[in-house]
N, C-alpha and C positions, 0 to 999 in steps of 0.2 A: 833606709827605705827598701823595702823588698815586695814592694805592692804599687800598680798604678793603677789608677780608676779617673774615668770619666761620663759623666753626664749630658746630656744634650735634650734639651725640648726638641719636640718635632712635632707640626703644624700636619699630621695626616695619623688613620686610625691604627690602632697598636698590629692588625690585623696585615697593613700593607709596608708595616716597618721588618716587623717578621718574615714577611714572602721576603723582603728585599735580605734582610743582614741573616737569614737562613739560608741562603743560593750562595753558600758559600766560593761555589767556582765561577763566580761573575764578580767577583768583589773588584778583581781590577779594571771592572769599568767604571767604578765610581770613588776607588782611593786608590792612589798612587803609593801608599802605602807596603800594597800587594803585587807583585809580579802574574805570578798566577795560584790556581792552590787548583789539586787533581784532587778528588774523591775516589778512593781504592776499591768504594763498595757503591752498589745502585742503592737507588731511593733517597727517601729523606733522609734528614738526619736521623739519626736513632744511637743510643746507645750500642756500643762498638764501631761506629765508622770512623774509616780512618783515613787523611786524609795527610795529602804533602805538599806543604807551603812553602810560596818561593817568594822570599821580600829582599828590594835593593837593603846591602850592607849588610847583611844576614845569611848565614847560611842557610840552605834548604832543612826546611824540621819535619820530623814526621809528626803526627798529633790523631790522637785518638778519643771520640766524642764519651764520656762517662756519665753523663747525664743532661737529660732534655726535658724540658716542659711543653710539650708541642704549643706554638703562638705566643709563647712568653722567655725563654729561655734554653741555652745551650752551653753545657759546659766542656772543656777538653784537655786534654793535658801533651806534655809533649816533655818524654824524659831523656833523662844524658848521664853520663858519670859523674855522679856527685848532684845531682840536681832533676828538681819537676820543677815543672812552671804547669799552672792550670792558669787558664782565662777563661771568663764570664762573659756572655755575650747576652742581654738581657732588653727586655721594651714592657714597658709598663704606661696603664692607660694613663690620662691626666684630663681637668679640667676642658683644655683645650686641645688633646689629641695625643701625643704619647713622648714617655719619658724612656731613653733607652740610656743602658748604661754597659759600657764595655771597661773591664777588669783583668789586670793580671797580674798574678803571685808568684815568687819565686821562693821555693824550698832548696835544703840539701846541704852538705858542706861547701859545694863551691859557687853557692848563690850570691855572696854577698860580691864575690870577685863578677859573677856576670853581671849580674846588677849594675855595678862601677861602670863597667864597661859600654851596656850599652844603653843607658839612662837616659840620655840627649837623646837614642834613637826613638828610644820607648815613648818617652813626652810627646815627642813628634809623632809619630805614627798614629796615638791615639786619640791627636787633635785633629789630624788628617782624616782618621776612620770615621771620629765622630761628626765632624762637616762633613764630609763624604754621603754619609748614611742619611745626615737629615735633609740634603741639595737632592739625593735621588728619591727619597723617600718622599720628598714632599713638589716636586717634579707631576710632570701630567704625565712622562714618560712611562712605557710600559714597563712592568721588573720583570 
């Protein structure tokens, strides 16, 4: 496996899932997942921002945004020797309010060893991110 993805319903409009899982330097108020992440550059996200994540058991990564759907999606990648990983941070509308899904891939020769590596973290993290997103998302709390 060299990919992990998850989905989450969430009970509030695609519109105030995006304010929330796009502020990316707040993420660690709402998943323990994230220590902190600093943005290198002002504004929104946009294409080129780049930005440096700090998660428990993890080293600090740099990551750089390559592509964004303003209100829908944000993609980023964060490279190393021998290896990209890109993840997908995504919210789509639904019936009853919106469906977001958080993704990530690892390329390169030495994917398959990081992979191994940190796979328990990965799982977890991304069940973390994703309860995380839809408890503040769906919260009366301000984002």
């Amino acid at each position: 496996m060299k990919s992990f993805s998850i989905s989450i319903d969430i009970d509030a409009p695609t519109e105030r899932v995006w304010a929330i899982m796009s502020d990316i330097e707040r993420w660690h108020e709402w998943t323990p997942s994230v220590r902190s992440i600093r943005k290198l550059d002002a504004g929104d996200l946009r294409i080129g921002t780049r930005a440096i994540v700090r998660q428990p058991k993890l080293p600090p990564a740099f990551w750089r945004i390559t592509a964004v759907q303003p209100g829908r999606e944000f993609t980023w990648v964060s490279k190393g020797p021998g290896m990209l990983v890109t993840a997908r941070h995504g919210v789509a509308p639904t019936a009853t309010g919106s469906r977001a899904t958080l993704s990530i891939h690892y390329e390169g020769l030495l994917s398959p060893l990081l992979v191994w590596v940190t796979k328990n973290v990965n799982e977890a993290y991304h069940v973390l991110e994703a309860q995380g997103l839809k408890q503040r998302s769906e919260s009366r709390r301000e984002t």
